[in-house]
C-alpha positions in Angstrom: -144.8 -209.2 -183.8 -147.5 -207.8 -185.7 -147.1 -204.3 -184.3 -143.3 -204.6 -185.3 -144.2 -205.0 -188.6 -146.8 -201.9 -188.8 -144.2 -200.6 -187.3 -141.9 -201.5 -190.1 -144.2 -200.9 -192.5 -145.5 -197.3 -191.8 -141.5 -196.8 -191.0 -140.7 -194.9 -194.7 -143.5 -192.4 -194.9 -141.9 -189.9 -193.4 -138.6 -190.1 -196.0 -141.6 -190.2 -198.7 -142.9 -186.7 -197.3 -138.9 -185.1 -197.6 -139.5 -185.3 -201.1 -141.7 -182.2 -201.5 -139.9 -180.0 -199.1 -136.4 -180.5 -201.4 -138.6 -179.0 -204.2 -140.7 -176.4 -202.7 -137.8 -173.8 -202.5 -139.2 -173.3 -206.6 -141.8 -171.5 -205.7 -140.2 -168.9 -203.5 -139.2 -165.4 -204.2 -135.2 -165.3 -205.8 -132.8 -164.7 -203.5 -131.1 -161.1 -203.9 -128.1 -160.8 -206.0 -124.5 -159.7 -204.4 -124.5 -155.9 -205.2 -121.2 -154.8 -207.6 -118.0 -153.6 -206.6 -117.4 -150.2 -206.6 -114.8 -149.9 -208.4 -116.5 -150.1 -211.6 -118.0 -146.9 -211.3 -114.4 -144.9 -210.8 -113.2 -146.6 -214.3 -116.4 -144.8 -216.1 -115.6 -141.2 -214.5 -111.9 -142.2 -215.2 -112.3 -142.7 -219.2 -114.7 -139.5 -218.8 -111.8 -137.7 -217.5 -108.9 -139.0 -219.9 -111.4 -138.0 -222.6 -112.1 -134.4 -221.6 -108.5 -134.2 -220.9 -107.6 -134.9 -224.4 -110.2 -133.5 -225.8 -108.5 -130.1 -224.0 -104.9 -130.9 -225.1 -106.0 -131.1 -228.4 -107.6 -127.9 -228.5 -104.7 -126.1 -226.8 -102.7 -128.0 -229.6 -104.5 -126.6 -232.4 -104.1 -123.1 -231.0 -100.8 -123.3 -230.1 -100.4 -124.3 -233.4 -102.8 -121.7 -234.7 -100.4 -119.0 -232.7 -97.3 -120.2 -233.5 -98.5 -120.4 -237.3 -99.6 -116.4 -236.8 -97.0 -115.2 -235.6 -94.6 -116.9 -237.8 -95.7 -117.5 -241.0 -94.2 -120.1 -243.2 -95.0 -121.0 -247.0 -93.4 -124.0 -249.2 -94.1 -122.1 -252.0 -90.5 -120.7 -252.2 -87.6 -120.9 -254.6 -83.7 -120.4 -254.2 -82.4 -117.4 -256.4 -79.6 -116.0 -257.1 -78.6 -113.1 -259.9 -77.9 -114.9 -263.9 -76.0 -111.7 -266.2 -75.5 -112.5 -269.7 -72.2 -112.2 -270.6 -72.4 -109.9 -273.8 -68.7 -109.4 -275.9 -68.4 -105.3 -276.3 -66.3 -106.2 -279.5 -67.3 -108.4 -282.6 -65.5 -110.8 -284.4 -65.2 -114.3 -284.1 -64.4 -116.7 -281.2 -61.0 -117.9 -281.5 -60.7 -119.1 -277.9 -63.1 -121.0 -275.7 -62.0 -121.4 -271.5 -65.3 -122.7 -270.1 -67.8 -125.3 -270.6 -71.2 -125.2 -269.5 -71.7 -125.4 -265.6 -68.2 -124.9 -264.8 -67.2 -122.8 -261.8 -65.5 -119.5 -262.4 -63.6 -116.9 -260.1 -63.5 -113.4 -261.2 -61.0 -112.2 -263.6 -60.4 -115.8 -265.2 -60.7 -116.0 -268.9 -63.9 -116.8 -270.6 -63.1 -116.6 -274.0 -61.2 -114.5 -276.6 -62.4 -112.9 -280.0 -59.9 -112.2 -282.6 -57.7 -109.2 -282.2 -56.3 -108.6 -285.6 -58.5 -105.5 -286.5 -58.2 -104.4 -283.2 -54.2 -104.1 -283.5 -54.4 -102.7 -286.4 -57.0 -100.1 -285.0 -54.3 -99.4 -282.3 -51.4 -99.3 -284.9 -53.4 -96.3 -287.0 -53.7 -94.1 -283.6 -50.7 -94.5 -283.0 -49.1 -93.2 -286.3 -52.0 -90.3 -286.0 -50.8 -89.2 -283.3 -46.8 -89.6 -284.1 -47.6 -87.4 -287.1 -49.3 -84.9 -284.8 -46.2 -84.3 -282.2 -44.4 -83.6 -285.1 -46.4 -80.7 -286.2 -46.4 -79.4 -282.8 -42.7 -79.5 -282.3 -42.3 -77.8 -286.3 -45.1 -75.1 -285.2 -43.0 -75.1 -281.9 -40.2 -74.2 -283.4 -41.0 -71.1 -285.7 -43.3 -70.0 -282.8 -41.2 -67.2 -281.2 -40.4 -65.8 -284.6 -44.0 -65.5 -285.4 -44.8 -63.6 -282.1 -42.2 -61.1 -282.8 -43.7 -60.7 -286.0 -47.5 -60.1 -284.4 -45.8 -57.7 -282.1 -44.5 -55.4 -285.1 -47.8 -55.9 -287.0 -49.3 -54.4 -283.9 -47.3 -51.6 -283.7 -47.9 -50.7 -287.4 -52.2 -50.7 -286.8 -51.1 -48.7 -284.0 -49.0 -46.4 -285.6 -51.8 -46.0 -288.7 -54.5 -45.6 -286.5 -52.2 -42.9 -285.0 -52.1 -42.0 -288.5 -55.7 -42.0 -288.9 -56.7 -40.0 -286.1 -55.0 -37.1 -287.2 -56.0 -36.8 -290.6 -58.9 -37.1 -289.2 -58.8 -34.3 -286.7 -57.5 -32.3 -289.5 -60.5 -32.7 -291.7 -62.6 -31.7 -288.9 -60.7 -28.3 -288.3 -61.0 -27.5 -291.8 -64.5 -28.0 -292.9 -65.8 -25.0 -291.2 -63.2 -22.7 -292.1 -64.3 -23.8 -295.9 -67.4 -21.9 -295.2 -66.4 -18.5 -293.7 -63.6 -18.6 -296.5 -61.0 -19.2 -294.0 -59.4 -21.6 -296.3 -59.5 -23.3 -299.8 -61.1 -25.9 -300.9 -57.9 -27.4 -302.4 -56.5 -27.4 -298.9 -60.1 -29.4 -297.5 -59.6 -31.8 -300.5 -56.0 -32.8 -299.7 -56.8 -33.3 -295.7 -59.6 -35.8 -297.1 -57.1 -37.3 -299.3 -54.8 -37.6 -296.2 -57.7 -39.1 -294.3 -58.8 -42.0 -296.9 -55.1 -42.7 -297.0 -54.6 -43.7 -293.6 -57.7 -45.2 -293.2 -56.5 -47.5 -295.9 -53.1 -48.0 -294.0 -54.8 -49.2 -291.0 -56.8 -51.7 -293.0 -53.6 -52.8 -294.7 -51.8 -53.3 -291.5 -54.7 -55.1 -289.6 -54.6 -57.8 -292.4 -51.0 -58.6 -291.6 -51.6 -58.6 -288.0 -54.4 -61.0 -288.6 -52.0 -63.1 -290.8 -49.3 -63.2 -288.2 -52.3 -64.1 -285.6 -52.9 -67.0 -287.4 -49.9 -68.1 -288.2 -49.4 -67.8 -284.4 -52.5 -69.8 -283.5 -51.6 -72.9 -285.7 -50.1 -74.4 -282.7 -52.4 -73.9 -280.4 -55.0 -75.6 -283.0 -52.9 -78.4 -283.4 -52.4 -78.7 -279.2 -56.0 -78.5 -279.3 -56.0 -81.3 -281.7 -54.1 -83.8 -279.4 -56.2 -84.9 -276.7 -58.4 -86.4 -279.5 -55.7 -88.0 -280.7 -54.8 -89.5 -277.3 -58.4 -90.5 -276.6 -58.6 -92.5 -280.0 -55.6 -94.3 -279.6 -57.1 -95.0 -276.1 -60.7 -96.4 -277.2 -58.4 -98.3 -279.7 -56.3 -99.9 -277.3 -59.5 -100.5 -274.8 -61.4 -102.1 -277.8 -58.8 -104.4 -278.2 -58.2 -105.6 -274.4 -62.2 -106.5 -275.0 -61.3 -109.3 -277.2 -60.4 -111.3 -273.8 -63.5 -112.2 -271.9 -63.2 -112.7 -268.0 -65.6 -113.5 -265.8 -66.5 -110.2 -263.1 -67.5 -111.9 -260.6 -67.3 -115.7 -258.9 -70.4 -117.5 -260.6 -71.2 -120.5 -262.4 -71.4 -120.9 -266.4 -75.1 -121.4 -267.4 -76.8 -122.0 -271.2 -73.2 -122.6 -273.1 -74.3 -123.8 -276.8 -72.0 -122.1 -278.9 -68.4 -123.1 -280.2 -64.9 -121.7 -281.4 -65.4 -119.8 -284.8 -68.8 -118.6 -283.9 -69.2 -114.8 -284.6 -70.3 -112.5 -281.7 -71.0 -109.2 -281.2 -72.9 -106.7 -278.5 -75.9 -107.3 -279.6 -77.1 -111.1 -277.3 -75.0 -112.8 -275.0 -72.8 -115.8 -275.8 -73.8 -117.8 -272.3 -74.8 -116.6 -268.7 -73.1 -116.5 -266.0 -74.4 -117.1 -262.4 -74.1 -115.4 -259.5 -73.2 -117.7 -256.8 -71.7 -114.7 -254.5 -75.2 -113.9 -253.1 -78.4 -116.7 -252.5 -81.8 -115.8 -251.6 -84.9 -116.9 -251.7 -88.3 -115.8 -253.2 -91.2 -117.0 -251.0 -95.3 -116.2 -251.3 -97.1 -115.2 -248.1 -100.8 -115.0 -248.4 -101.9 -111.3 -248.1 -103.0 -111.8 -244.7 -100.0 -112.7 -243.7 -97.7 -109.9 -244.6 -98.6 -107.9 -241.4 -96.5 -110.3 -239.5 -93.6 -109.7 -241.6 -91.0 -107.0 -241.7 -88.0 -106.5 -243.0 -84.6 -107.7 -241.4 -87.1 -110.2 -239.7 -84.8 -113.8 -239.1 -85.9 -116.2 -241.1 -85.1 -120.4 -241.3 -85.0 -121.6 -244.6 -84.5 -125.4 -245.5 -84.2 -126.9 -249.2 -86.6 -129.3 -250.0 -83.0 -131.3 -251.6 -81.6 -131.2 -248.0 -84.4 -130.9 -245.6 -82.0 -131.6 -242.8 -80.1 -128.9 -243.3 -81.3 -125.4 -241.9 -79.8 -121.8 -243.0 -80.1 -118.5 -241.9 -81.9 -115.3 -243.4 -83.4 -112.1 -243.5 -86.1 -110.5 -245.2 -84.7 -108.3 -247.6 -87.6 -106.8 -248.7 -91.5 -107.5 -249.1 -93.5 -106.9 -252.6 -95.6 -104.3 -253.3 -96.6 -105.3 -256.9 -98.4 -108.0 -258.3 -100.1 -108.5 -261.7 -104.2 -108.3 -260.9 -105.9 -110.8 -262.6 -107.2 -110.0 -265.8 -105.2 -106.8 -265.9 -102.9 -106.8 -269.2 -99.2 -108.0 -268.8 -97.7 -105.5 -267.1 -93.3 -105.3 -267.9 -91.5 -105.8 -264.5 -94.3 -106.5 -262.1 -94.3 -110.6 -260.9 -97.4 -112.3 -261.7 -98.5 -114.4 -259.1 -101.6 -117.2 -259.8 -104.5 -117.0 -257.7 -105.9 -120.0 -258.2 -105.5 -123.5 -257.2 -107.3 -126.8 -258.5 -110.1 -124.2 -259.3 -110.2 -122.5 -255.9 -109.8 -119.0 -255.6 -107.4 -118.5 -252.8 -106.0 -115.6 -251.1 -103.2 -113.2 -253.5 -99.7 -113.9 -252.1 -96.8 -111.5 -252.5 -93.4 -112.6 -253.1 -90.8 -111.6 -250.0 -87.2 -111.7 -251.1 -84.8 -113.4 -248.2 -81.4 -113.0 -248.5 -79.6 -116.7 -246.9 -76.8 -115.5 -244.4 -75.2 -119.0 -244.5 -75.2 -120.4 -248.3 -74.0 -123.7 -249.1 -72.8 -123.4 -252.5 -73.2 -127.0 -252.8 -76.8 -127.4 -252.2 -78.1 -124.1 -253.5 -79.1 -124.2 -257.1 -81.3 -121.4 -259.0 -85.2 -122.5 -259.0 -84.1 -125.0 -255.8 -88.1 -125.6 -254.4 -87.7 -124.4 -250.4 -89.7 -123.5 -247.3 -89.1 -120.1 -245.3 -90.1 -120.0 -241.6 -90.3 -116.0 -240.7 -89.7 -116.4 -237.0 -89.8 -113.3 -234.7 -86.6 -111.9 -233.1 -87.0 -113.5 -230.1 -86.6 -117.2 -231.6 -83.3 -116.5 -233.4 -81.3 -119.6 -233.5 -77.9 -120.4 -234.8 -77.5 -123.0 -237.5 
């Protein structure tokens, strides 16, 4: 029994000696870790790619852009236009009638307004008595006109028939002279053929006076026939001057700047409103100077209004500047000035280019209208 229990005894050693071995792993080298997958290296050269890959499409963005900007050259600093005429009265007196009111629309021929005729009609009434009082002259001087050509006629045949006259006295004188000196003949006889010579000179004289008396007499007609197409073209101003005391519009437009009121007194000196244009729109855009060589005229052009930006119309380039004001250079009449400067940057000089809009809406378009103008080049015509 006593070796059972030694045996018993010495029994748990063994599960004291496990103890150490569950803790001696510590001390050992780590155990390697599970390596990655491998799909974590594809998402880095993936996100590398997508980059480059925008990266790229922006570039070819910008110079698409770049090209597209080149070759067609757009500016938003543009206005709408159209033509403004003052209507100026080619006739004074006062205003006695007054059709329009300010912006109203007008078609050609309708009445603007009307100045008062009454000096006008009585302008017309004096031409025409002038000119009644004439025809009767003519038709008198008409009248006693054949009786004053036969009258020229025999005042012509009396200077003919004293110059006839004249010719031979003379010839006589001329045949006697030198037979004076070889005592051929007397001196009595030399004296009387001088006499005879001074006496038909005289007669011619006398009858060339009537002839030019019956020669004017004659002519009186054809003075006053020369009289009557100024006659004529008086009573015509007159009757013109008064058909100017009704104003009407020449062409369709729009009535512009109206301050003035029945009674007032005009004249052709400054106009009495303005009158718009709305016939024919275009538009006056500024390219930057380097930007002209793109641009030609006839090129197509899309236009928008910055008051309808949806809507697009249609033009051409009528024609490209060739004048500006320089800076500093002294106003110079008729030549656009243009300002080179922006928020104290000196920019490039712009020339204005006039485009003439195919399509107008005369709804939308107004004069000074801000706009945009796209040249684009033949090739990328579109219809509205």
């Amino acid at each position: 029994m006593a070796d059972r229990t030694a045996t018993i005894q010495h029994a748990p050693e063994p599960a004291a000696e496990a103890e150490p071995k569950v803790a001696a792993p510590s001390t050992s080298p780590p155990a390697p870790s599970p390596p990655r997958p491998a799909s974590t290296h594809g998402g880095k050269a993936f996100a590398t790619l997508l980059s480059l890959l925008i990266v790229a499409a922006a570039i070819a963005l910008v110079l698409y852009v770049w090209d597209v900007t080149e070759q067609n050259p757009r500016t938003d600093d543009a206005v709408a236009r159209a033509n403004v005429v003052g209507i100026i009265p080619r006739v004074q007196g006062p205003i006695i009638k007054l059709h329009v009111v300010d912006n109203q629309a007008v078609k050609a021929g309708d009445p603007l307004f009307e100045i008062d005729p009454e000096d006008y009609e009585l302008a017309v009434e004096k031409a025409k008595s002038n000119l009644a009082a004439l025809d009767q002259e003519i038709e008198v001087a008409r009248a006693q006109d054949k009786e004053l050509e036969f009258t020229v006629k025999v005042m012509q045949s009396g200077v003919q028939r004293a110059q006839m006259q004249l010719k031979q006295a003379e010839d006589s004188l001329d045949r006697l002279e030198p037979l004076l000196k070889k005592n051929f003949t007397t001196a009595e006889q030399v004296d009387v053929a001088r006499t005879a010579r001074d006496i038909a000179a005289t007669a011619v004289e006398t009858e060339q006076e009537h002839l030019n008396q019956a020669e004017v007499a004659v002519s009186k007609l054809q003075t006053l026939m020369a009289q009557r197409p100024g006659l004529v073209a008086s009573l015509k101003l007159a009757e013109l001057e008064l058909s100017y005391c009704k104003v009407t519009a020449p062409f369709d437009g729009r009535v512009v700047d109206l301050n003035i009121s029945e009674g007032a007194h005009v004249g052709p000196l400054l106009p009495v409103f303005s009158l718009l244009d709305t016939r024919h729109w275009y538009v006056v855009a500024n390219f930057r100077e380097a930007e002209i060589r793109h641009i030609a005229t006839g090129q197509p052009v899309e236009v928008y209004l910055l008051s309808a930006p949806q809507e697009r119309f249609r033009g051409k380039v009528q024609g490209i500047g060739w004048a500006v004001q320089p800076d500093g250079e002294v106003d110079l009449k008729g030549v656009p000035y243009i300002k080179r400067e922006l928020n104290w940057v000196h920019i490039a000089q712009r020339f204005p280019v006039r485009i003439e809009v195919e399509n107008p809406d005369p709804n939308l378009f107004r004069m000074g209208a801000s706009a945009v103008a796209i040249v684009k080049k033949e090739s990328d015509r579109s219809g509205r």
